[in-house]
C-alpha positions as CSV (number, residue, x, y, z in Angstrom):
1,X,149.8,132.6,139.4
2,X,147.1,134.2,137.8
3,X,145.9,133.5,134.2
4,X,147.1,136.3,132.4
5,X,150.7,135.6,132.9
6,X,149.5,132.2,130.7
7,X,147.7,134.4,127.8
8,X,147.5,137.6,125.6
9,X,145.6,139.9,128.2
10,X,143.1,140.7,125.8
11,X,141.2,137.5,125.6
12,X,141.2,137.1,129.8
13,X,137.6,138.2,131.6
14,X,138.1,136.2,134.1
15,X,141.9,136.6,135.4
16,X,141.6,134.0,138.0
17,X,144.3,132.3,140.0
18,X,145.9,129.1,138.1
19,X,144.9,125.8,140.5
20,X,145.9,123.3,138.0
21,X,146.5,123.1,134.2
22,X,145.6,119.9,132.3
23,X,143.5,118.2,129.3
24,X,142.0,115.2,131.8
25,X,138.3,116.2,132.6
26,X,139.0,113.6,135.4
27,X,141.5,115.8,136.7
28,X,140.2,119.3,137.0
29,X,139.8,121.5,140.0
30,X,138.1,124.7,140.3
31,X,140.2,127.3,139.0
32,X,141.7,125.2,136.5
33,X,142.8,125.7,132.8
34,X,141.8,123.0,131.0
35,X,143.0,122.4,127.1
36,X,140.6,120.9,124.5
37,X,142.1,117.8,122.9
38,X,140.9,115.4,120.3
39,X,142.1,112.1,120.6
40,X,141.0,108.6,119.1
41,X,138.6,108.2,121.4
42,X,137.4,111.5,122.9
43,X,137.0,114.6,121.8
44,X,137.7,117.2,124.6
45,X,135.3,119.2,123.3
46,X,132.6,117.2,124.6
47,X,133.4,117.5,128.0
48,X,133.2,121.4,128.4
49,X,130.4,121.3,130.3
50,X,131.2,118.7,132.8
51,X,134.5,120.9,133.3
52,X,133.0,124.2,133.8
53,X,130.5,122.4,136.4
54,X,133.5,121.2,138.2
55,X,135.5,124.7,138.4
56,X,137.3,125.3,135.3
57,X,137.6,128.8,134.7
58,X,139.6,128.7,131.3
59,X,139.1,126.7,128.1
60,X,141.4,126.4,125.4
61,X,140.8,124.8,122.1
62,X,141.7,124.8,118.5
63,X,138.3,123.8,117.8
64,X,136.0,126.8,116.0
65,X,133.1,126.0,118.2
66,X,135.2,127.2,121.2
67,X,134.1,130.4,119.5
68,X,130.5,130.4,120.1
69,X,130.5,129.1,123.7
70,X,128.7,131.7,126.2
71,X,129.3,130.9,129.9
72,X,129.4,133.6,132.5
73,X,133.2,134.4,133.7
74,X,135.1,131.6,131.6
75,X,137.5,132.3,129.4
76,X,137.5,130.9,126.1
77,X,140.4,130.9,124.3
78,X,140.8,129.6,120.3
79,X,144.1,129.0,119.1
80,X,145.6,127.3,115.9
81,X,147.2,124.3,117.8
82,X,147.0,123.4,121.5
83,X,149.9,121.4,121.3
């Protein structure tokens, strides 16, 4: 399934196909979606990098500095609450 059927159409440059969805930097694929969480521990946030490097093609995060993020072909997506 590709990533617009996921999100407003507006906010998609890349509309790639969907491999996996998931907030686990262990986890992603290429072609994920992966969703920026804060926990006790972690911050998601500080894993973008290692995601994108291992395929992500979609981040989404309630975090402002989503916002200022400048990677060729992913899509970064801000929202209010991830949950």
């Amino acid at each position: 399934m590709k990533v617009k059927k996921y999100f407003n159409e507006a906010c998609i440059i890349n509309n790639h196909n969907v491999a996996m969805i998931t907030d686990n930097s262990k986890e992603v694929i290429k072609n994920s979606i992966f969703f920026v969480l804060k926990g006790y521990k972690n911050n998601g946030f500080d894993y973008i990098d290692e995601v994108i490097k291992k395929g992500a093609k979609t981040i989404v995060s309630e975090d402002e500095r989503i916002l200022s993020c400048n990677y060729k072909n992913i899509n970064f997506i801000y929202c209010d609450n991830v949950l």
